[in-house]
PDB file with SEQRES, HELIX, SHEET and CRYST1 records, atoms N, CA, C and O in Angstrom:
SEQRES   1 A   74  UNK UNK UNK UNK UNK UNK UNK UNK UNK UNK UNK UNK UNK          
SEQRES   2 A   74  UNK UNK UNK UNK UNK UNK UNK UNK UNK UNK UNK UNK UNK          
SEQRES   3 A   74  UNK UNK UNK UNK UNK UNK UNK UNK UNK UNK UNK UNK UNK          
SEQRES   4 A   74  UNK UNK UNK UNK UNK UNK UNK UNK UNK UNK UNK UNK UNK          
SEQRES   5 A   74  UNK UNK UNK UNK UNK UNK UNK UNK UNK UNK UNK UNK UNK          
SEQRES   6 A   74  UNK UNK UNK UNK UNK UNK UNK UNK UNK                          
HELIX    1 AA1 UNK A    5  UNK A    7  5                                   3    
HELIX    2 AA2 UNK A   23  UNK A   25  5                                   3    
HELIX    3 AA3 UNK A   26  UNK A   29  1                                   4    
HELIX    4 AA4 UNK A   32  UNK A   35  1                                   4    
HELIX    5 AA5 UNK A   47  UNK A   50  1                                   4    
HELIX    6 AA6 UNK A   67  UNK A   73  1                                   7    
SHEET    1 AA1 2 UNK A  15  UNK A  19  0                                        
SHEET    2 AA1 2 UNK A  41  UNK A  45  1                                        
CRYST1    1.000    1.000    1.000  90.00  90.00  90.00 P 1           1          
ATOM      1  N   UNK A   1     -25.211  50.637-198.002  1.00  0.00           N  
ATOM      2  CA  UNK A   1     -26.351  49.902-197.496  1.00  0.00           C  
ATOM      3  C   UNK A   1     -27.412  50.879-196.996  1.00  0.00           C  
ATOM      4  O   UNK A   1     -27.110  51.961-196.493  1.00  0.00           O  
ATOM      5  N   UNK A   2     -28.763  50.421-197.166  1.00  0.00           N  
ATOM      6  CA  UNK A   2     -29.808  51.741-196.975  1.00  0.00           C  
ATOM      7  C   UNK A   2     -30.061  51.403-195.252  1.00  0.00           C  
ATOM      8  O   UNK A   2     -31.191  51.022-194.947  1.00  0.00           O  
ATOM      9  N   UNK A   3     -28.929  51.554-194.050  1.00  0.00           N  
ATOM     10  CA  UNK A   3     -29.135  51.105-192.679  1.00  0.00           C  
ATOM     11  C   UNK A   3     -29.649  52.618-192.490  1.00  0.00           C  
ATOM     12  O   UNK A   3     -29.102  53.670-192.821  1.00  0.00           O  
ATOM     13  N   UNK A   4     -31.248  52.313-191.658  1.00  0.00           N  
ATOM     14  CA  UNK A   4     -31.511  53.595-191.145  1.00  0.00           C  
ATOM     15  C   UNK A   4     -31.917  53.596-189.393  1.00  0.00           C  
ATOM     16  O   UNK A   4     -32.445  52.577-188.946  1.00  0.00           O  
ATOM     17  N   UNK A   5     -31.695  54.554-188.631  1.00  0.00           N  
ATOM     18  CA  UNK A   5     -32.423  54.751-187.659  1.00  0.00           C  
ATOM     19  C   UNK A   5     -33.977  54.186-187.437  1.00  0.00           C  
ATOM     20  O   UNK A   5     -34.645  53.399-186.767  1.00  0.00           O  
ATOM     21  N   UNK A   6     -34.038  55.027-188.341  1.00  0.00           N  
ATOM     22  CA  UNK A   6     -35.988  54.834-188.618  1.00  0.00           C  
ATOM     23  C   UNK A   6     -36.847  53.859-188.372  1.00  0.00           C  
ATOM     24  O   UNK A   6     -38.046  53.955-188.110  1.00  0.00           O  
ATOM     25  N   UNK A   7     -35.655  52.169-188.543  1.00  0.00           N  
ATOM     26  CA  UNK A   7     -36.901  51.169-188.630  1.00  0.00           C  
ATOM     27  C   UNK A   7     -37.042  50.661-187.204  1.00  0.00           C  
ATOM     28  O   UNK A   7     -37.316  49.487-186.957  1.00  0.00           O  
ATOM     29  N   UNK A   8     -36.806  51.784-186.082  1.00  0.00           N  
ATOM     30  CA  UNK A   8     -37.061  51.480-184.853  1.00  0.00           C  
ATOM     31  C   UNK A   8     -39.040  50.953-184.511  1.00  0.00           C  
ATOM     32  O   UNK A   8     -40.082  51.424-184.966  1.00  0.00           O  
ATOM     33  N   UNK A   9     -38.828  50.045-183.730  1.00  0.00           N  
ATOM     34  CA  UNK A   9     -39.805  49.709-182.767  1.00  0.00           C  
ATOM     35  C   UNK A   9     -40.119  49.902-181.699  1.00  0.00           C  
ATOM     36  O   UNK A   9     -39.275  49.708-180.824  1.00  0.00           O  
ATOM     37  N   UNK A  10     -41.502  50.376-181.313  1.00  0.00           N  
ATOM     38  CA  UNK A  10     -42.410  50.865-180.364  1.00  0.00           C  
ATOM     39  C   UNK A  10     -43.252  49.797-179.858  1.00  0.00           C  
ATOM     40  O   UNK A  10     -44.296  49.451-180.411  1.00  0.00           O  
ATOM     41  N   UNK A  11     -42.858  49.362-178.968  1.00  0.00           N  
ATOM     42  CA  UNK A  11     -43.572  48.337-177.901  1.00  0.00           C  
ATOM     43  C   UNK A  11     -43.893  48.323-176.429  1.00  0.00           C  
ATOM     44  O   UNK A  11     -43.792  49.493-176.061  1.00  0.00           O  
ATOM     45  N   UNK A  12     -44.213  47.600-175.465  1.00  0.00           N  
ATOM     46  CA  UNK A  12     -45.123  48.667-174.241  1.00  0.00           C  
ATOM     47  C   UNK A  12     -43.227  48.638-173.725  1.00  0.00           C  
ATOM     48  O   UNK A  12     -42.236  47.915-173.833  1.00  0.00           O  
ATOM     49  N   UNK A  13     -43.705  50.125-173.067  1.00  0.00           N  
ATOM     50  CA  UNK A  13     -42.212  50.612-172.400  1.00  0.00           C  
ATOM     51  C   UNK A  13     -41.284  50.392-173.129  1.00  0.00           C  
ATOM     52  O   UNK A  13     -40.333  49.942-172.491  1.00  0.00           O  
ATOM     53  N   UNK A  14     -41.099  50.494-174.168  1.00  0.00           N  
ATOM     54  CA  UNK A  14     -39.798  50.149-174.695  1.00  0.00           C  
ATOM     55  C   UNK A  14     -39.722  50.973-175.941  1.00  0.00           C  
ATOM     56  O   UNK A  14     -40.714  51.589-176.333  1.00  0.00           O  
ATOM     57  N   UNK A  15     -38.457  51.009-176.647  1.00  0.00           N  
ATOM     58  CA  UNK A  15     -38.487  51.013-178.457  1.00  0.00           C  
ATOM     59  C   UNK A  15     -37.166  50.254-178.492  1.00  0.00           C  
ATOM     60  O   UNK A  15     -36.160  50.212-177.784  1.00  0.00           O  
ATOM     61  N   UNK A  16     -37.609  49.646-179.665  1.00  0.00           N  
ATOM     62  CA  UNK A  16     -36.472  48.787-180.185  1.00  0.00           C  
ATOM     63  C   UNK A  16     -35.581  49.448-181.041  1.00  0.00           C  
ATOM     64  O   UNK A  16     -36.208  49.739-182.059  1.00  0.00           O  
ATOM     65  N   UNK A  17     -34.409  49.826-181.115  1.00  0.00           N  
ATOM     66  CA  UNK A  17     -33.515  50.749-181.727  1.00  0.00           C  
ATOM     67  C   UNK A  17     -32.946  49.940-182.854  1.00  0.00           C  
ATOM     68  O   UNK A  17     -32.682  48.782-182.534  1.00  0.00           O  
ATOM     69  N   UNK A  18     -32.761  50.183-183.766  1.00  0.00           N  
ATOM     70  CA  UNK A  18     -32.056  49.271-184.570  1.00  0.00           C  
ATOM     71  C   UNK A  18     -30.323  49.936-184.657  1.00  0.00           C  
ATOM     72  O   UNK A  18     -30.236  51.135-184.921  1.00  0.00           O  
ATOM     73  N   UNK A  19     -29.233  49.277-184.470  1.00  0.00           N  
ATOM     74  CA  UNK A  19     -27.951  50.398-184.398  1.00  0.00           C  
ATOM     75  C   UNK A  19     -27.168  49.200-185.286  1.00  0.00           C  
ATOM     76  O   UNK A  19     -27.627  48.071-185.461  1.00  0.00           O  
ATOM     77  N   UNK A  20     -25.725  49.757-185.872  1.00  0.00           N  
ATOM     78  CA  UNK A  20     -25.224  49.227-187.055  1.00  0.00           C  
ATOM     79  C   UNK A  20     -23.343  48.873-186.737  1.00  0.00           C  
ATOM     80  O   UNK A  20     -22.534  48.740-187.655  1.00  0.00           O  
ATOM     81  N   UNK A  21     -23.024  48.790-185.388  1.00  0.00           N  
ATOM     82  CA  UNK A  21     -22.130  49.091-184.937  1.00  0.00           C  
ATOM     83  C   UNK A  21     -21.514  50.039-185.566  1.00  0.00           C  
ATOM     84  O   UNK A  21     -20.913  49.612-186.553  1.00  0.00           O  
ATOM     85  N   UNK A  22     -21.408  51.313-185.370  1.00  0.00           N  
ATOM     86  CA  UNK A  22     -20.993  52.235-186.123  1.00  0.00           C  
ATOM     87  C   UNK A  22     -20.868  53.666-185.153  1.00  0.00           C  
ATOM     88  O   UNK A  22     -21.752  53.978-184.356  1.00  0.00           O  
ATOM     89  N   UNK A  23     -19.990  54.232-185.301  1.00  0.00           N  
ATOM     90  CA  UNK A  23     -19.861  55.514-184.018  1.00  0.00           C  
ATOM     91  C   UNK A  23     -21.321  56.295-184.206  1.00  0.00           C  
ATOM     92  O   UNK A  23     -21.803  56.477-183.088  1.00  0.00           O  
ATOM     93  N   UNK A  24     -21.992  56.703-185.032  1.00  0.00           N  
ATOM     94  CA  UNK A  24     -23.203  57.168-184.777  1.00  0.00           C  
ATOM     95  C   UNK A  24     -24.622  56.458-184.166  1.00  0.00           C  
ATOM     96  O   UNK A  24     -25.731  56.988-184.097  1.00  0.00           O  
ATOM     97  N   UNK A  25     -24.257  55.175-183.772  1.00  0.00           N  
ATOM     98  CA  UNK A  25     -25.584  54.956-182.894  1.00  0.00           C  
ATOM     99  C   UNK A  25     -25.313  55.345-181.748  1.00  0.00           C  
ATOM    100  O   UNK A  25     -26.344  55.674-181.161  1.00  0.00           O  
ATOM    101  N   UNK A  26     -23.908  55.530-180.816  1.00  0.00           N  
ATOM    102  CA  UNK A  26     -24.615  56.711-179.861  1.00  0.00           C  
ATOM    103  C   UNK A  26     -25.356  57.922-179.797  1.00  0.00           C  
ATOM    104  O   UNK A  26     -25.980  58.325-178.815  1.00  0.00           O  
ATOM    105  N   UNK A  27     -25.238  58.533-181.016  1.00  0.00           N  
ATOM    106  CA  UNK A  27     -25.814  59.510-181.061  1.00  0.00           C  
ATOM    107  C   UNK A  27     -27.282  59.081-181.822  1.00  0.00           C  
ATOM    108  O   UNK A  27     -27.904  60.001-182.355  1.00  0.00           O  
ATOM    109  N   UNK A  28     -27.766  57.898-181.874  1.00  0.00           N  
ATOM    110  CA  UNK A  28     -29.080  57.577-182.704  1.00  0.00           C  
ATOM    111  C   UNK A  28     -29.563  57.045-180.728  1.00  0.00           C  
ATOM    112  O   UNK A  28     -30.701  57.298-180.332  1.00  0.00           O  
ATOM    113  N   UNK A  29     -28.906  56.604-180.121  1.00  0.00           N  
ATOM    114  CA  UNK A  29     -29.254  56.099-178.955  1.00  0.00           C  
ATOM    115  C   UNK A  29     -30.000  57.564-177.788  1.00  0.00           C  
ATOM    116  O   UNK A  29     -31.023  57.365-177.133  1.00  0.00           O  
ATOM    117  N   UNK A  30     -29.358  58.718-177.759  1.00  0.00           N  
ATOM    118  CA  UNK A  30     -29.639  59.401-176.838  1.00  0.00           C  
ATOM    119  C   UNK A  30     -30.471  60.708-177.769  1.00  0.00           C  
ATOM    120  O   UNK A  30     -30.525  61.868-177.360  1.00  0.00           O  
ATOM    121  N   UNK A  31     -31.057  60.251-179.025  1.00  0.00           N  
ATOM    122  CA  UNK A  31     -31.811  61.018-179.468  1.00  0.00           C  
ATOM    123  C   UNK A  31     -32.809  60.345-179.319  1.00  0.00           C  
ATOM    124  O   UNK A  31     -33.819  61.018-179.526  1.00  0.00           O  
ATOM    125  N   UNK A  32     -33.078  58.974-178.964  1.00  0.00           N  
ATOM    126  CA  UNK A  32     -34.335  58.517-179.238  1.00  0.00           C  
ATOM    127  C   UNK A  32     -34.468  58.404-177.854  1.00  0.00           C  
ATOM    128  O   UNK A  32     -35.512  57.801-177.605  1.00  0.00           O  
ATOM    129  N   UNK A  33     -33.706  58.805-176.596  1.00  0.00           N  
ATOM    130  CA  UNK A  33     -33.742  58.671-175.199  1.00  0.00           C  
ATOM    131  C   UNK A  33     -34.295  59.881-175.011  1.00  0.00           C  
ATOM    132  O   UNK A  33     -35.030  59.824-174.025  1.00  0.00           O  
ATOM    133  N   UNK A  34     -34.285  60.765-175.414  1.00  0.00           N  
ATOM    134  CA  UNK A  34     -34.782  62.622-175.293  1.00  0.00           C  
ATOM    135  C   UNK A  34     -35.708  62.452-176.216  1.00  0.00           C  
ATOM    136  O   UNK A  34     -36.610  63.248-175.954  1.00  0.00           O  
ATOM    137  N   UNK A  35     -36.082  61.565-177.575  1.00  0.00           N  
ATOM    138  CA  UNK A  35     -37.831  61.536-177.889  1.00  0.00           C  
ATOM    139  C   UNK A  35     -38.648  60.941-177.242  1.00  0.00           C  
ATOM    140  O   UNK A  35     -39.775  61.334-176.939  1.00  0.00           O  
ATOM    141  N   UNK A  36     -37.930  59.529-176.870  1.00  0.00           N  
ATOM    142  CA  UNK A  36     -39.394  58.887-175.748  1.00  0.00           C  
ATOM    143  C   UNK A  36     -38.778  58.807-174.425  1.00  0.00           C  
ATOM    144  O   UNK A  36     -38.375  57.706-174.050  1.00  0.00           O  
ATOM    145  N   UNK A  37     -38.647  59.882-173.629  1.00  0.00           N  
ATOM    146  CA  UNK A  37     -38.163  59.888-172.474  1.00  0.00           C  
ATOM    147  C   UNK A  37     -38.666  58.834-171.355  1.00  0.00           C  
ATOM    148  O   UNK A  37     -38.033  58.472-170.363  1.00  0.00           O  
ATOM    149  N   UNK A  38     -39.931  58.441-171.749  1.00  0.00           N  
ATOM    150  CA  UNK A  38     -40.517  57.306-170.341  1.00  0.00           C  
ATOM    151  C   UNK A  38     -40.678  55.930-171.118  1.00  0.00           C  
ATOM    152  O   UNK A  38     -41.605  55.128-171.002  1.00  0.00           O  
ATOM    153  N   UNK A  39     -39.517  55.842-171.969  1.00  0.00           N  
ATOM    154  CA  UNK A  39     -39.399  54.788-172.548  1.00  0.00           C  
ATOM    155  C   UNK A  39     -38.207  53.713-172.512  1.00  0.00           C  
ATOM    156  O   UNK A  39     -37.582  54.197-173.456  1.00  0.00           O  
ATOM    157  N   UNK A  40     -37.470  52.667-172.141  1.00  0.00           N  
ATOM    158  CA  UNK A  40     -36.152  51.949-172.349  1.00  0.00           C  
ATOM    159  C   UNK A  40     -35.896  51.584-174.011  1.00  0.00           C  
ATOM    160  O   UNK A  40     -36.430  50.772-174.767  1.00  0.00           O  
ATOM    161  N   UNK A  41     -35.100  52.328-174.142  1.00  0.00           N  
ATOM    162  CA  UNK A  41     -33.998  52.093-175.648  1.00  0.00           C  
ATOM    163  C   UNK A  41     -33.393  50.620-175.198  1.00  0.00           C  
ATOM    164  O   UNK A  41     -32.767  50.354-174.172  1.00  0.00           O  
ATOM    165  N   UNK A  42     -33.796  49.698-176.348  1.00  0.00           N  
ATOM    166  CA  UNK A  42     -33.113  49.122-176.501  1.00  0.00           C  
ATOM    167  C   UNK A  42     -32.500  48.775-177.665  1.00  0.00           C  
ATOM    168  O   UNK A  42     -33.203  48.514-178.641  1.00  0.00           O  
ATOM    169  N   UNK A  43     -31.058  48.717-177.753  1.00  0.00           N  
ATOM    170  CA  UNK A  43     -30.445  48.632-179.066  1.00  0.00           C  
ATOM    171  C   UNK A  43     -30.285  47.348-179.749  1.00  0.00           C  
ATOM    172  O   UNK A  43     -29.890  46.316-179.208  1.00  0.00           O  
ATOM    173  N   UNK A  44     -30.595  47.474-180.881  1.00  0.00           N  
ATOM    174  CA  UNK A  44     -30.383  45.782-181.761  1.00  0.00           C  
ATOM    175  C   UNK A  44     -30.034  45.946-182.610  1.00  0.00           C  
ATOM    176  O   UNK A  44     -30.545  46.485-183.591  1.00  0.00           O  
ATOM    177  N   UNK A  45     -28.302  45.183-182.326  1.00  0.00           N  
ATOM    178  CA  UNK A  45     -27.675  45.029-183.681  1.00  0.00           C  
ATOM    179  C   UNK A  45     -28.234  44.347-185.151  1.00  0.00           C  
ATOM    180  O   UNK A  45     -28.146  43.155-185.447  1.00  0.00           O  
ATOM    181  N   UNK A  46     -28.747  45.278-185.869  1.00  0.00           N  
ATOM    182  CA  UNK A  46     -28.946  44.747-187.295  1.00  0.00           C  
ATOM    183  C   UNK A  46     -28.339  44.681-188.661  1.00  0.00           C  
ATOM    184  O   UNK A  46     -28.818  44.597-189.792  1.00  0.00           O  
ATOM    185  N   UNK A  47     -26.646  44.773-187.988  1.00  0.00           N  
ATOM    186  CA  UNK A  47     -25.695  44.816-189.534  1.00  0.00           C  
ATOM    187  C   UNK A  47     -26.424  43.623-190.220  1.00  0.00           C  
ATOM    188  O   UNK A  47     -27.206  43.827-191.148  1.00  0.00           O  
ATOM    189  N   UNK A  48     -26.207  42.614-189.839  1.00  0.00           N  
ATOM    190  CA  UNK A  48     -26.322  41.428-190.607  1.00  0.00           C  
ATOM    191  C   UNK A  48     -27.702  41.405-191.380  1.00  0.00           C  
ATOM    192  O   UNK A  48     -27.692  40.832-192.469  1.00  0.00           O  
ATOM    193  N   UNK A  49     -28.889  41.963-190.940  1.00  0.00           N  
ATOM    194  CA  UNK A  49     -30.166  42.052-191.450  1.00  0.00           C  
ATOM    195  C   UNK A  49     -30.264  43.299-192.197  1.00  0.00           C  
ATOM    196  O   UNK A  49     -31.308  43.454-192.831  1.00  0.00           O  
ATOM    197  N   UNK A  50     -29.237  44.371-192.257  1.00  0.00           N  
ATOM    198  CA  UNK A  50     -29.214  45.224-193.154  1.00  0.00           C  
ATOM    199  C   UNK A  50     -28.394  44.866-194.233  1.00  0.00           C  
ATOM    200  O   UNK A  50     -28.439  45.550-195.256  1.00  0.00           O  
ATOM    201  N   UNK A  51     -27.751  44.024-194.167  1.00  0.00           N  
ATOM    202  CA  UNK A  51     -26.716  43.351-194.891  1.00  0.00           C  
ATOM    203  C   UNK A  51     -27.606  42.935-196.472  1.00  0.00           C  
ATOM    204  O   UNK A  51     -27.301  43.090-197.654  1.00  0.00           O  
ATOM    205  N   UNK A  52     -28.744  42.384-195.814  1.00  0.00           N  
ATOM    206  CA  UNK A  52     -29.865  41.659-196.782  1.00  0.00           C  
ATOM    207  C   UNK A  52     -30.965  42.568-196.607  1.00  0.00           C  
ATOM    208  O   UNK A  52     -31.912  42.240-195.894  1.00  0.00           O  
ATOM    209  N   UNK A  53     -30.924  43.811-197.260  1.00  0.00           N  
ATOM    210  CA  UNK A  53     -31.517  45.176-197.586  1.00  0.00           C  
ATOM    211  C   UNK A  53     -32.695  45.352-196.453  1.00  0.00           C  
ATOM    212  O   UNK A  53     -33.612  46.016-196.935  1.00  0.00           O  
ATOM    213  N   UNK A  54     -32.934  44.987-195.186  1.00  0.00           N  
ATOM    214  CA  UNK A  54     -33.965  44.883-194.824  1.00  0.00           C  
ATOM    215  C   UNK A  54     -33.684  45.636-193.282  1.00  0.00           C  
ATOM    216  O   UNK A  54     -32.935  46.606-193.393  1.00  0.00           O  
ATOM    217  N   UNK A  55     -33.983  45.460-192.374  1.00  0.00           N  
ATOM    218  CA  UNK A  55     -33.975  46.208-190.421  1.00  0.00           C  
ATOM    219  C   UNK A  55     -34.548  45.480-189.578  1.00  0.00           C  
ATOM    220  O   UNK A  55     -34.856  44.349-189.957  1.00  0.00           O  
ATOM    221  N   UNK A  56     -34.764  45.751-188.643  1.00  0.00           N  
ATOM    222  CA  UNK A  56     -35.461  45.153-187.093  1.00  0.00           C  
ATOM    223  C   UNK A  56     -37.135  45.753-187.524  1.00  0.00           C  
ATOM    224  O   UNK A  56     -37.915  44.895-187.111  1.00  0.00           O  
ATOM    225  N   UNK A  57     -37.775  46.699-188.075  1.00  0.00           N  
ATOM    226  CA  UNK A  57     -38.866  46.614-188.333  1.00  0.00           C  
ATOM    227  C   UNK A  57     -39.698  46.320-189.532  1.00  0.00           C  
ATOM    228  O   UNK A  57     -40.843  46.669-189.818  1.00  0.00           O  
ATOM    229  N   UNK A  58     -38.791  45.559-190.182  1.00  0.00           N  
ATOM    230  CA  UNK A  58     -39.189  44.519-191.704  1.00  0.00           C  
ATOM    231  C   UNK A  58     -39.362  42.731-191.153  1.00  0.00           C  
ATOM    232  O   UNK A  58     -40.082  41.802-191.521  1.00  0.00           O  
ATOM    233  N   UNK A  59     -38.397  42.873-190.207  1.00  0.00           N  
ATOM    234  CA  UNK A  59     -38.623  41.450-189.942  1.00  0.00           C  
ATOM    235  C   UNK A  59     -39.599  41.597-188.504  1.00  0.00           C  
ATOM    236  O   UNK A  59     -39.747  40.532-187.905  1.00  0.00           O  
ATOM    237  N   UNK A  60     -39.844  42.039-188.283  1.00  0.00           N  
ATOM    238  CA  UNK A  60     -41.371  41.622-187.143  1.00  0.00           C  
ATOM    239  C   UNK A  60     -42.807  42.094-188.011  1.00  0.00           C  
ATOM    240  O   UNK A  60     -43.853  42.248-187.380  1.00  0.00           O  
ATOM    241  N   UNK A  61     -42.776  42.231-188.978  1.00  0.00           N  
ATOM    242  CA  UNK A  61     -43.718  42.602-189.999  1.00  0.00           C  
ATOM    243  C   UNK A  61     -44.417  41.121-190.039  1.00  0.00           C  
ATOM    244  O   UNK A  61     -43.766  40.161-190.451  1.00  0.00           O  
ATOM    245  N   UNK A  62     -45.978  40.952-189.526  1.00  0.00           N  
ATOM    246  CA  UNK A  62     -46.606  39.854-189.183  1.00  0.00           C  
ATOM    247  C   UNK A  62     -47.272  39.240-190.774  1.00  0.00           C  
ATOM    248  O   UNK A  62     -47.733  40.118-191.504  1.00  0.00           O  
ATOM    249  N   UNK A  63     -47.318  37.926-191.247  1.00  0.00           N  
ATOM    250  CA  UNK A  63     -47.898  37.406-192.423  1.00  0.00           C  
ATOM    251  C   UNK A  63     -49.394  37.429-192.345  1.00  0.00           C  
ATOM    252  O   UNK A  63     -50.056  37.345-191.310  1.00  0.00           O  
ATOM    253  N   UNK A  64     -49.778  37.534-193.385  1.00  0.00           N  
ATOM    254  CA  UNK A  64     -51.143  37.198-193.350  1.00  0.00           C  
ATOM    255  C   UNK A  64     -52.103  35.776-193.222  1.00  0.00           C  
ATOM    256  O   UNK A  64     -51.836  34.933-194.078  1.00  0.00           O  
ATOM    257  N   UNK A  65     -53.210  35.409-192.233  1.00  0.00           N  
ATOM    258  CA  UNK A  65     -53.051  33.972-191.640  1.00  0.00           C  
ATOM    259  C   UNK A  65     -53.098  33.501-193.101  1.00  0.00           C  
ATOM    260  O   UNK A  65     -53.309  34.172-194.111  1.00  0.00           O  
ATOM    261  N   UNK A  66     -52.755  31.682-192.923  1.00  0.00           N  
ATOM    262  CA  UNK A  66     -52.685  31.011-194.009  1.00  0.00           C  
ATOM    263  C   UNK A  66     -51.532  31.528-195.233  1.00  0.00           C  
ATOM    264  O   UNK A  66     -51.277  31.046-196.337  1.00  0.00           O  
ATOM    265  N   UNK A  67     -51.269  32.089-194.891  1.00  0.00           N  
ATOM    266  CA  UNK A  67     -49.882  32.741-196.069  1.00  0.00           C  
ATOM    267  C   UNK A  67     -48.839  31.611-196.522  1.00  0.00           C  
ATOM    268  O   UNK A  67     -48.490  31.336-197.669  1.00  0.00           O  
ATOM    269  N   UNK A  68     -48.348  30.906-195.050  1.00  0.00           N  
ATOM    270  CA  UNK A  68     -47.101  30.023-195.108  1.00  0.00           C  
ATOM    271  C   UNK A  68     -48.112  28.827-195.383  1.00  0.00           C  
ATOM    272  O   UNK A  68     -47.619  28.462-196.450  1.00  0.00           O  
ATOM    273  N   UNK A  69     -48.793  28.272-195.251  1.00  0.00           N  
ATOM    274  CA  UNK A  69     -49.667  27.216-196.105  1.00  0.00           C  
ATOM    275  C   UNK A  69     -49.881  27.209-197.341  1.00  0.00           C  
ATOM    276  O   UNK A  69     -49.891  26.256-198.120  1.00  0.00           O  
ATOM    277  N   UNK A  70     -50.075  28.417-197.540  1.00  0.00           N  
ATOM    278  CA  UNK A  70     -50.317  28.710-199.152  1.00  0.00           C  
ATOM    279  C   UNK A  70     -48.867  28.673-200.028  1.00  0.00           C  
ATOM    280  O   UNK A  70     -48.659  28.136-201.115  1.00  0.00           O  
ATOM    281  N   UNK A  71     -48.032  29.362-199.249  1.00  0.00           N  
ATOM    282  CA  UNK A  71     -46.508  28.778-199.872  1.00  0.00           C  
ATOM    283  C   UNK A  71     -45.868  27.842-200.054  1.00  0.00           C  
ATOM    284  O   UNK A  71     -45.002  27.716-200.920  1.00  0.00           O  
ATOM    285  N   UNK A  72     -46.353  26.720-198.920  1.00  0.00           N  
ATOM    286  CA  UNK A  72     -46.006  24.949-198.752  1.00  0.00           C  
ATOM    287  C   UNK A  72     -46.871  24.569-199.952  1.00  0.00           C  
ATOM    288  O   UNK A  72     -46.393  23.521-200.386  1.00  0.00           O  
ATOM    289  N   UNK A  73     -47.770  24.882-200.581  1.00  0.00           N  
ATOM    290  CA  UNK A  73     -48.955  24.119-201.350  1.00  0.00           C  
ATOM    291  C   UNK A  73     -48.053  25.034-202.972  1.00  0.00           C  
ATOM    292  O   UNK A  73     -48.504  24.499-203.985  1.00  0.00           O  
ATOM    293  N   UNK A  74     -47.434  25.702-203.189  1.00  0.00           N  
ATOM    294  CA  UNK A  74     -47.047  26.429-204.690  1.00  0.00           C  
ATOM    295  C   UNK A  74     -45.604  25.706-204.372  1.00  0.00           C  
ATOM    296  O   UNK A  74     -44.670  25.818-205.166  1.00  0.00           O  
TER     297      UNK A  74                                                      
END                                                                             
């Protein structure tokens, strides 16, 4: 499965970690605690959303307005 670190999120005070239950998100946890030091890690399990090739920063990816109207109407 292509589960990466990477599709972490940056929001005020925070980043959203994406972790895979897997022994290396501690070590994805206290690397991203020593990059944004004045920041709270928070971790979010995304097996299940990596499951369906995608992460925690594919699904907050915003539509363009009228998009889901235009999909109800095709």
């Amino acid at each position: 499965l292509p589960a990466t670190y990477a599709n972490f999120l940056v929001i005020n005070g925070a980043v959203m970690l994406p972790v895979y239950a897997v022994e290396q998100d501690e070590t994805a946890i206290k690397v991203m605690q020593s990059a944004f030091s004045g920041y709270e890690i928070i971790p979010i399990n995304c097996r299940a959303i990596i499951e369906q090739f995608g992460s925690l920063h594919c699904i907050t990816m915003q539509l363009p307005q009228g998009f889901l109207q235009h999909a109800k109407q095709n």
